[in-house]
C-alpha positions in Angstrom: 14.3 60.3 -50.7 16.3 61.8 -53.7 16.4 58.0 -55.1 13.0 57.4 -54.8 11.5 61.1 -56.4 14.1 60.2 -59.0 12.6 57.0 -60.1 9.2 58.2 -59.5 9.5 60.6 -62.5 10.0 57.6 -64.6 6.5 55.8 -63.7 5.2 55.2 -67.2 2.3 56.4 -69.1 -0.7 54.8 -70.9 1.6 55.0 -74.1 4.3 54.2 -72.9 2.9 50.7 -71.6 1.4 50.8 -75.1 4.7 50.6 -76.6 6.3 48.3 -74.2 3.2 45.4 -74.8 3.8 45.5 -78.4 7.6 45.3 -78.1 6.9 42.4 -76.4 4.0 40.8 -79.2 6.7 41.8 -81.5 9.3 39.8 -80.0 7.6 36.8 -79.4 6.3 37.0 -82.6 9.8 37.5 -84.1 11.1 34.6 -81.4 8.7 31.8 -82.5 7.6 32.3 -86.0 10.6 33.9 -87.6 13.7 32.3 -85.9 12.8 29.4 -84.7 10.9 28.8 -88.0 13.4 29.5 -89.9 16.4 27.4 -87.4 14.0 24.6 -87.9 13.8 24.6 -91.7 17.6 25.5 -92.1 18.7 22.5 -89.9 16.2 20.3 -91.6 17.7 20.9 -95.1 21.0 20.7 -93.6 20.6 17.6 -92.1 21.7 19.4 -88.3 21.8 17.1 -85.4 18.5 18.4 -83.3 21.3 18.1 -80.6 22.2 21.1 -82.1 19.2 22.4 -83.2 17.5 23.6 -79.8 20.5 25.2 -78.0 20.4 27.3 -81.2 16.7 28.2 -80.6 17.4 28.7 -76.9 20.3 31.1 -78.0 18.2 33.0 -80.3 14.9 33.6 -77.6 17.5 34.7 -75.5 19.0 37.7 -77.7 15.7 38.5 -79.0 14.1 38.8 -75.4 17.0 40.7 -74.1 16.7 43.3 -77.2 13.3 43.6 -76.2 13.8 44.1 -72.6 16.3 47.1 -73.3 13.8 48.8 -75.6 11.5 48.6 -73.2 14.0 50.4 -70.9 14.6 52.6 -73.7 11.1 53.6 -74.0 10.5 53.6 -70.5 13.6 56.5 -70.3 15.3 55.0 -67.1 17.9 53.0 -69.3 20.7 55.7 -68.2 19.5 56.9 -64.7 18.5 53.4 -63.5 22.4 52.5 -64.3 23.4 55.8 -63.2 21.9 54.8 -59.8 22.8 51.4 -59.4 26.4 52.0 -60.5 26.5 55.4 -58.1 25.6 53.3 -54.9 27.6 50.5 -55.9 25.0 47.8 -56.2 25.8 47.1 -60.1 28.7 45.4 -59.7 28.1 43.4 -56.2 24.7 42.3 -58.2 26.2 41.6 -61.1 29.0 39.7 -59.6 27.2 37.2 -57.7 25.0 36.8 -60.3 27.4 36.1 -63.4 29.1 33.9 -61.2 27.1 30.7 -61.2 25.4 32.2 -64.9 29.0 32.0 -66.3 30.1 28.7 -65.0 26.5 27.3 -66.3 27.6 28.6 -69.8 31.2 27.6 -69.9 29.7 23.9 -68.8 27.3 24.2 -71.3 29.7 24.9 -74.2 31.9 22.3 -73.0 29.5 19.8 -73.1 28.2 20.9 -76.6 31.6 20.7 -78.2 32.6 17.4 -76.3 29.6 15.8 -76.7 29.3 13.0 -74.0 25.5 12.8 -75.1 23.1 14.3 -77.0 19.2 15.2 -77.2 17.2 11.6 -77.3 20.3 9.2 -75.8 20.1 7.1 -72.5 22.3 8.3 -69.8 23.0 8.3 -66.2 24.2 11.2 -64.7 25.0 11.8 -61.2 22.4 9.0 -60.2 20.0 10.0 -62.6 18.7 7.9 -65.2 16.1 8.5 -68.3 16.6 10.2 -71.6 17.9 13.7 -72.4 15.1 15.8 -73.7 16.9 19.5 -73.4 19.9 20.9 -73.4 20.9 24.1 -72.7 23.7 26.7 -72.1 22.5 26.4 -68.6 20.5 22.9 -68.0 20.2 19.5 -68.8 16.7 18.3 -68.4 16.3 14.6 -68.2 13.1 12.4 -68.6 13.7 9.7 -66.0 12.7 5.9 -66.6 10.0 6.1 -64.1 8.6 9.4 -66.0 9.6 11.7 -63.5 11.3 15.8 -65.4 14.9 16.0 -64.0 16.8 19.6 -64.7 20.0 19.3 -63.6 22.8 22.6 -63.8 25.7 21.9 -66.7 28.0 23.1 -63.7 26.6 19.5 -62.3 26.4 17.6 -65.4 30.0 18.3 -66.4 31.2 17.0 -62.9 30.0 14.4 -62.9 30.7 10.5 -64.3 28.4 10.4 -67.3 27.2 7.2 -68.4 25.9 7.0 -72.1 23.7 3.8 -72.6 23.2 5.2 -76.1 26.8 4.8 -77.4 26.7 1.4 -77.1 23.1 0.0 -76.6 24.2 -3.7 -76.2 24.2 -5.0 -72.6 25.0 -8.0 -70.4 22.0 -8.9 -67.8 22.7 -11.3 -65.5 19.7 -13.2 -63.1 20.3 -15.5 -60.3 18.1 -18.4 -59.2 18.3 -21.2 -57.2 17.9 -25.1 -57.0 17.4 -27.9 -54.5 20.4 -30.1 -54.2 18.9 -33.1 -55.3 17.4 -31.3 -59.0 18.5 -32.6 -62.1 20.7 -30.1 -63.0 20.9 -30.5 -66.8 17.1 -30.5 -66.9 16.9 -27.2 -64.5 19.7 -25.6 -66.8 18.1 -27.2 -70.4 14.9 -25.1 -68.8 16.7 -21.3 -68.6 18.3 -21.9 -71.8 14.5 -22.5 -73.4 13.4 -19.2 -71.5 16.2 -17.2 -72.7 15.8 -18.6 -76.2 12.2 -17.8 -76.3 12.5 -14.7 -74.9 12.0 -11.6 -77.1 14.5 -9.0 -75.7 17.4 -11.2 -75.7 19.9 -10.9 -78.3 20.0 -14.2 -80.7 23.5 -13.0 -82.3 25.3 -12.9 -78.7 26.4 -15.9 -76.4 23.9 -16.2 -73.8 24.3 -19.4 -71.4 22.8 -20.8 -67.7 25.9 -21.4 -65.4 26.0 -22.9 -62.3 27.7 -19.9 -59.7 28.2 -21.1 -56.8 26.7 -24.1 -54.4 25.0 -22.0 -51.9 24.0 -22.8 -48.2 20.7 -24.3 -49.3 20.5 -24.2 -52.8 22.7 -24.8 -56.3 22.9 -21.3 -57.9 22.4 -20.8 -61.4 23.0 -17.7 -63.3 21.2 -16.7 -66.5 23.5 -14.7 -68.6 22.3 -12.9 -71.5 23.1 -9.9 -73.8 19.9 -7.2 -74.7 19.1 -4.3 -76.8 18.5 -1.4 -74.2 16.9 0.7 -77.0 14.6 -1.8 -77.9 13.8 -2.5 -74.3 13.1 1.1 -73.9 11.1 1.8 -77.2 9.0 -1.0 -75.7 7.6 1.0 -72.7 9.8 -1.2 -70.4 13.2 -1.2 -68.5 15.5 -3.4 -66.9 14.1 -4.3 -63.6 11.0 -5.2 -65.1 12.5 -7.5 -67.9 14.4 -9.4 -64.8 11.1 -9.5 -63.3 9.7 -11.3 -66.4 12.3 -13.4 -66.4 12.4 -14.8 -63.2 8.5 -14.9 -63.1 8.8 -17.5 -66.1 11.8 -19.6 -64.7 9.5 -19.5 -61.5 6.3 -21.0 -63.8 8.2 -23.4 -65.7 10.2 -24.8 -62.7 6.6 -25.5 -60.8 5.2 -27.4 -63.9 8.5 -29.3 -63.9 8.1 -30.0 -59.7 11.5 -28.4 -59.5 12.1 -27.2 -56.2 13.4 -23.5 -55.4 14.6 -24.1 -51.8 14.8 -21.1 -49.1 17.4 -20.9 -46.6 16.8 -23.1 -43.5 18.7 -24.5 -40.6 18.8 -28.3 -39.4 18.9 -28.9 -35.3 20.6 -32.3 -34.2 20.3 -33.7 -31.1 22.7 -35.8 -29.7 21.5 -38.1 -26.3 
């Protein structure tokens, strides 16, 4: 009971709540206008990496809202007895504990990953299974724009554990697609076919070796393999990705092997029957 009449004296007034909404129009005001205004223009001069740019921001919102919040204490008048109470029954430090525990391993994550850079705001990555395009990064969380358009925050704790895969770095890849032949096809017509699909195509690199190979002489079928190099940033500033390219692909090979009465076998079994 002496707890509760204690903080009951502190229940604020009509001014008081006054003060405390226009320390918080003041803040946001400060936050968006002046700071952020004012990052933006400095970086933009400066020629700063936006990689850069928003963990600033974020760093900024976060000191500002934090003064704001202890003014509001201030003008409340429970700044010293509210401590004075947690720290007498020994809740500040169990709460503060746990709570800076994961807060301080998010932050250490997140300066590591700012200083090593493995990626940065815009690139192509796959991280812990999750692929898209980094659209945030904070002191805290990454948040990740997936190819299917699905928002992805992941924890820096995560992100920094994890096998990071920057399609960004080096945007050219090797896609490889499979089909298969009857046995009796004219092989250097079937192959002389790909070779016009991949030539024709507009995603695949001219300046790299791209080539139709025969793989493997399956159960049913001769396997050919389609091997060509892309652009992945081009793919992606097309709306597109990689399964749906392959998809294209094989949809054409499929097209121009009918007009050609080429045959694309499926597996089957023979029976003999001996008297």
């Amino acid at each position: 009971m002496d707890v509760i009449s204690q903080l009951m004296q502190y229940v604020p007034n009509g001014i008081s709540i006054l003060y405390a909404l226009i320390t918080i129009a003041v803040a946001v005001a400060i936050n968006r206008f002046i700071f952020h205004g004012l990052i933006n223009r400095t970086a933009k001069k400066a020629g700063v990496d936006k990689h850069y740019v928003k963990p600033l921001r974020h760093a900024s919102s976060a000191i500002i809202y934090l003064a704001a919040f202890f003014t509001i204490l201030y003008i409340f008048g429970i700044h010293a007895s509210l401590a004075g109470l947690l720290t007498g029954a020994g809740i500040a430090g169990i709460v503060i504990g746990l709570a800076l525990q994961d807060v301080l391993s998010g932050v250490i994550s997140g300066v590591i990953l700012f200083i090593t850079r493995p990626f940065k705001i815009g690139d192509w990555v796959e991280i812990d299974g999750t692929e898209g395009i980094v659209k945030d990064l904070t002191l805290q969380r990454t948040r990740i724009l997936t190819l299917d358009g699905e928002d992805v925050t992941l924890p820096n704790g995560k992100v920094n554990g994890s096998a990071i895969m920057n399609k960004t770095y080096h945007p050219e890849s090797r896609i490889d697609v499979g089909i298969g032949v009857d046995y009796d096809t004219d092989m250097e017509k079937a192959i002389g076919i790909c070779d016009e699909i991949l030539e024709e195509n507009g995603y695949v690199l001219d300046e790299k070796p791209r080539k139709t190979l025969i793989q493997e002489f399956g159960g049913s079928s001769i396997n050919l393999m389609l091997r060509f190099w892309i652009d992945r940033k081009k793919v992606r500033d097309r709306k597109t990705n990689l399964g749906q390219l392959k998809s294209e692909i094989r949809n054409e090979i499929v097209d121009r092997f009918r007009e050609e009465d080429i045959e694309i076998p499926f597996p089957h079994m023979e029976i003999i029957k001996k008297d």
